[in-house]
N, C-alpha and C positions, 0 to 999 in steps of 0.2 A: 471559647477560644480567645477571650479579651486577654492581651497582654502579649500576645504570640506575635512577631513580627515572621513577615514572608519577603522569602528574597528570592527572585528568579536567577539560576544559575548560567540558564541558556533557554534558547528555545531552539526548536525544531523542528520543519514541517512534513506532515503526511506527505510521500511521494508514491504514486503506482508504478510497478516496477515490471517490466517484461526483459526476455535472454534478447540477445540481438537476434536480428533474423524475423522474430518473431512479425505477423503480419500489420496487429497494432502498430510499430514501430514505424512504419512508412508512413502512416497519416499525420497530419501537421496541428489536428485538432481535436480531440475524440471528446464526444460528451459523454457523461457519465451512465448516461441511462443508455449507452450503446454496448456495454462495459455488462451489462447485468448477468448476461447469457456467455458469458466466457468464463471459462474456469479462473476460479480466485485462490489465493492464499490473503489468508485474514488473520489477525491475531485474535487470542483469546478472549471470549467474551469478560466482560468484568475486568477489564484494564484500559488505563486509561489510553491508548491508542486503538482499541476499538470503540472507546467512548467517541473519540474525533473522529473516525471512520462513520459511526453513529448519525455521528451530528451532523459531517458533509451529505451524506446520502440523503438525511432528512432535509436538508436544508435546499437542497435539489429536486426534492420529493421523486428522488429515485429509491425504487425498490434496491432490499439487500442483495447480493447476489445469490443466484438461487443453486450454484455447484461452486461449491466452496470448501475449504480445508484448511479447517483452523489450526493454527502452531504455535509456538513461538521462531523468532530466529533462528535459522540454522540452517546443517548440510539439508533436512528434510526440504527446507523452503527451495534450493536450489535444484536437488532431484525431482519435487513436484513438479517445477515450473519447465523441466526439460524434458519430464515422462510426458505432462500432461498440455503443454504449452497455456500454462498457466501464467497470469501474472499475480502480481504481491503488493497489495496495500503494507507500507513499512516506511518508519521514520527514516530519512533521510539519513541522519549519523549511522544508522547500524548497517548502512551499507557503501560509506563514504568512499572506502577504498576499492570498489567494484564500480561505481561511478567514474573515479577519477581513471580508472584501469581502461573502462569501456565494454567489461564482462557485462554490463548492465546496463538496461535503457531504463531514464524516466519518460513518461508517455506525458505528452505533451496535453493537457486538460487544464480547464478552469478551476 
């Protein structure tokens, strides 16, 4: 790869995402390995946002979540997390506009 120059365009970080209402939502602190045992939506394994999801959990030495439903983005992510009051490991940009709205909580974690 000698000769390749790399230019970062932007960056972006992991945020856990729950609907409002949701109970997570009222705590002002949640650690990660509280998180395990709740219904997740996770991105697809072999991309690079589950690679970060990957590496936060390990770096936590928290286990993966163990009821989870992998996706990508989408109306599915939104119906899972209101059938199943699930939340959503997801880069921040791809839900920018649900953040600013308030359809969407990030949950407050290290």
């Amino acid at each position: 790869m000698s000769g390749l120059v790399f230019e970062v365009f932007f960056q972006d970080r992991l945020v856990i995402a729950a609907l409002p209402g949701h109970p997570l939502t009222l705590k002002n602190n949640i650690e990660l390995e509280d998180l395990v045992d709740v219904p997740w939506i996770v991105p697809l394994p072999k991309t690079a946002v589950r690679d970060c999801l990957n590496r936060i959990l390990l770096k936590h030495k928290v286990a993966f979540p163990r009821n989870c439903f992998e996706t990508t983005f989408g109306s599915s992510t939104w119906s899972y997390m209101k059938e199943a009051g699930a939340i959503a490991a997801l880069p921040s940009n791809t839900i920018y506009d649900e953040i600013e709205s308030g359809d969407v909580t990030i949950l407050k974690t290290e």
